[in-house]
N, C-alpha and C positions, 0 to 999 in steps of 0.2 A: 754586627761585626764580632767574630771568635778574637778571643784573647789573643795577641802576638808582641811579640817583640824584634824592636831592629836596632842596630850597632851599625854605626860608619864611623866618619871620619868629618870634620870639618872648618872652615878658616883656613885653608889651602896646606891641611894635615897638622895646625898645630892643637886641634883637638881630639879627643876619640869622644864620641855618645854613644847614647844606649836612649831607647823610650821605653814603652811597652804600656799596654792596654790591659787591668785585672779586673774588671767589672766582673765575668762571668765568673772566673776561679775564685774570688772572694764572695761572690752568690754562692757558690756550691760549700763552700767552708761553712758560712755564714749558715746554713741551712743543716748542716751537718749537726754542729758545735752550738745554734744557736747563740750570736755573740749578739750585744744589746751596740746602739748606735755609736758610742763614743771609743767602746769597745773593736768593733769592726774599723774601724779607721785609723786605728792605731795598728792594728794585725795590717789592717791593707797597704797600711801604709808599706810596713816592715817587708810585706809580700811582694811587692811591687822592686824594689831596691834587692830582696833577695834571686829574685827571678835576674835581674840584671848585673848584680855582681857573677850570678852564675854566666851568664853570658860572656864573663870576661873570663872564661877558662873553654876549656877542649875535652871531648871523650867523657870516662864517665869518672869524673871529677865531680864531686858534690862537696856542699857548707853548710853548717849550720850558723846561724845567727841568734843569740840568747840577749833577750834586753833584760834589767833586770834596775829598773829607777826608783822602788822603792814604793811606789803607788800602788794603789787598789785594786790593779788590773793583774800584780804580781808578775810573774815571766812572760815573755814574749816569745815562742820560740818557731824561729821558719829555718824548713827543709828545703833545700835546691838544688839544680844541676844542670851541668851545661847545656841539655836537652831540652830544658823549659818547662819539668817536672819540678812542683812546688806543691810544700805544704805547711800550715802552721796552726797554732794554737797558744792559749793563753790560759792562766792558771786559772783566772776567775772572771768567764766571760758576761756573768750578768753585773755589771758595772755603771751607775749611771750619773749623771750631776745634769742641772740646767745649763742651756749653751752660754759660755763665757761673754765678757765685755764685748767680744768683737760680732757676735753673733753665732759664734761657729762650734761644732764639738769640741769639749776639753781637753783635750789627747795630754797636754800637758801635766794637766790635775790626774788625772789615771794611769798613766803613765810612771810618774815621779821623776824629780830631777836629782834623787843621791843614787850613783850607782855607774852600772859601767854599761857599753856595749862590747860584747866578745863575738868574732866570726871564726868558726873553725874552719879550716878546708881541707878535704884530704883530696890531694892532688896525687895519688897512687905513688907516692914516695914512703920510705920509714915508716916518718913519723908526720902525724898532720899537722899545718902551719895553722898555730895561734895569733890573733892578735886583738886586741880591745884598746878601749879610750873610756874615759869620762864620759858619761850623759851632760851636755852641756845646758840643754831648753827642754828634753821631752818632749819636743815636737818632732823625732826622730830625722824628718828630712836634715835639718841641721848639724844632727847628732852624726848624722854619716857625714856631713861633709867635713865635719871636725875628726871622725875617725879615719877617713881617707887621706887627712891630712898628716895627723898626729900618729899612724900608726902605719900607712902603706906609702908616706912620702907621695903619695898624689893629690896635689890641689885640685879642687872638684866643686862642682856646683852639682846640690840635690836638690829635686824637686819631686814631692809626693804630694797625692790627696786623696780622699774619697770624699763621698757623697751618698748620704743613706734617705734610704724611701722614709715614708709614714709606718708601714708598715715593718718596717726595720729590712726589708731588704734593699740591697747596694746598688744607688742607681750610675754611678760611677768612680772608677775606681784606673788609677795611672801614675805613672813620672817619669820622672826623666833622669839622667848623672852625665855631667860635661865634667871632661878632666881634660883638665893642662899636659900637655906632652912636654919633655924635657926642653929648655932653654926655649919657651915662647917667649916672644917679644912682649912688653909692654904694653904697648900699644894694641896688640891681641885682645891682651887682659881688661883692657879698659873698655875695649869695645865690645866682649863679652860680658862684660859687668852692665853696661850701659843697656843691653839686649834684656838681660834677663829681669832688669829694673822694673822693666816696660812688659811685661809678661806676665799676664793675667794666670790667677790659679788655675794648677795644674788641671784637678776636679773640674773647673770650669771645661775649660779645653776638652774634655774626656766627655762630657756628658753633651756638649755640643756635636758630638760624633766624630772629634776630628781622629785623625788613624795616628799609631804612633810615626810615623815620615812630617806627618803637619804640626804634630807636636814639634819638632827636631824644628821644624821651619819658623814656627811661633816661637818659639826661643831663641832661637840665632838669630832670624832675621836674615836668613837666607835657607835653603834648600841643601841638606848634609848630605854625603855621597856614601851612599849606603854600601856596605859589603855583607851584612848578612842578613836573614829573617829567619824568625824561627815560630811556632807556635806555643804558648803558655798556654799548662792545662793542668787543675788539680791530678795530682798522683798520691795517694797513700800506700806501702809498699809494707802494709803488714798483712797479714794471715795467719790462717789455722797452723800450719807449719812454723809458720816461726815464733806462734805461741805456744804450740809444742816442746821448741827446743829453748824457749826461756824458762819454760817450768823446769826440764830436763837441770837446767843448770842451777835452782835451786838446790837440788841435794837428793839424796834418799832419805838422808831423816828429816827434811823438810815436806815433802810430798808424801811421806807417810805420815805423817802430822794431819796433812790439809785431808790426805784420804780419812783418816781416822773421827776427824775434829767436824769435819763440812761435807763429808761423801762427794764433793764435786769442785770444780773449779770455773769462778767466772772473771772472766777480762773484758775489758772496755779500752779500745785503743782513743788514746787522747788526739789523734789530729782527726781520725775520718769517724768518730763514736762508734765504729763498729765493734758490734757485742759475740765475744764465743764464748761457749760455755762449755766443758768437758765433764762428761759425769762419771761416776765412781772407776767401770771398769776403763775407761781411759786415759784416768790417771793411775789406774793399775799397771797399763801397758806399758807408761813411762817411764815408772818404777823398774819395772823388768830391764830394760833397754841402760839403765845403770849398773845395774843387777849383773847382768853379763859380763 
């Protein structure tokens, strides 16, 4: 099953959801970037939530998401957009500890809990909307529902997980976000708190094969009325050109420098590791091109 994602509605519309299935795109990062197991579960986590907050926007509306708790793993950072183009990475993906008390990867311990989560968006207005919260646990699923709370006024149930091979690749990888719509009843709340009590890890559910629609169903406890689908697929959106035009924007007396000092220039893009190298007379050309 390819990576997707779905959004409806639920409890006779006093909910909106979101699922979504990242096994394959956090394989393909995962394979790129080389993250080590407790590592990748924390990015997939974060991928999974960022694929679906993109889904709560339209057009070519993209966020970024920066965790930043303080732990070993350092930044967190996922690319998204309404389309279901996602990417991320982490500062320091070889990262490792034994599985904690409960048996499970440490996300928490690598992670850190002093710090904040920040979501940009630029919704093709001005200026783009900021917002951030406290890391509350580090186990990020929580951390969103506390910043969805604390920061975008919607109470919300989040659910993330992965699940890593022997081999360190991702044998599954998912979640879910339930939000409260304006003045639900009570009695909604209780019976959505009761649902999700009774709802086995997400991870679990993912590597069972269920699709995200059964996911929406294993957590309600009924069947949500879907209004969209879309497909989730690594996108990295850098290139020869726009490594081009970040050099450019060094300077002239900085690129005569690297001409003079290195005869060449080499970059490594951090989400997809891809390597460009320009050598002497093509940082010459770029000089010129200020030059004019």
């Amino acid at each position: 099953m390819s990576d997707y994602l779905v959004r409806g509605t639920a409890y006779n519309g006093f909910l909106r959801v979101f699922a979504v299935c990242t096994t394959d795109t956090l394989n393909e990062i995962q394979r790129r970037i080389d993250t080590w197991p407790v590592v990748s579960a924390a990015l997939g986590r974060t991928l999974s939530i960022g694929a679906m907050i993109g889904a709560m926007h339209k057009g070519e509306d993209r966020l970024t998401i920066i965790i930043k708790g303080g732990g070993p793993v350092g930044q967190i950072i996922v690319d998204a957009n309404a389309k279901g183009e996602v990417r991320g990475y982490v500062t320091n993906p070889h990262v490792h500890f034994e599985l904690n008390g409960k048996g499970k990867l440490d996300v928490r311990r690598a992670v850190g809990t002093e710090g904040f989560i920040t979501v940009t968006k630029d919704l093709g207005l001005k200026e783009p909307y900021h917002g951030s919260s406290p890391i509350v646990s580090g186990e990020i699923g929580e951390d969103f529902a506390y910043y969805f709370t604390a920061s975008e006024q919607v109470p919300s149930a989040v659910g993330v997980g992965v699940l890593v091979n022997p081999d360190n690749t991702i044998k599954a990888s998912g979640g879910f976000i339930i939000q409260l719509m304006p003045d639900t009843p009570e009695e909604i709340v209780e019976r959505l708190e009761n649902s999700i009590a009774r709802t086995r890890p997400v991870s679990t559910l993912v590597d069972e094969g269920m699709t995200p629609e059964q996911i929406l169903a294993e957590v309600l406890g009924e069947e949500a009325v879907i209004l969209g689908k879309h497909a989730v697929v690594f996108n990295c959106h850098c290139s020869l050109d726009r490594v081009k035009r970040a050099l450019i924007t060094l300077g002239e007396e900085e690129l005569t420098s690297m001409i003079e000092e290195q005869g060449k220039a080499e970059i490594t893009c951090h989400f997809c590791n891809e390597h460009y190298r320009l050598e002497k007379p093509d940082l010459e050309n770029l000089r010129s091109l200020i030059q004019k």
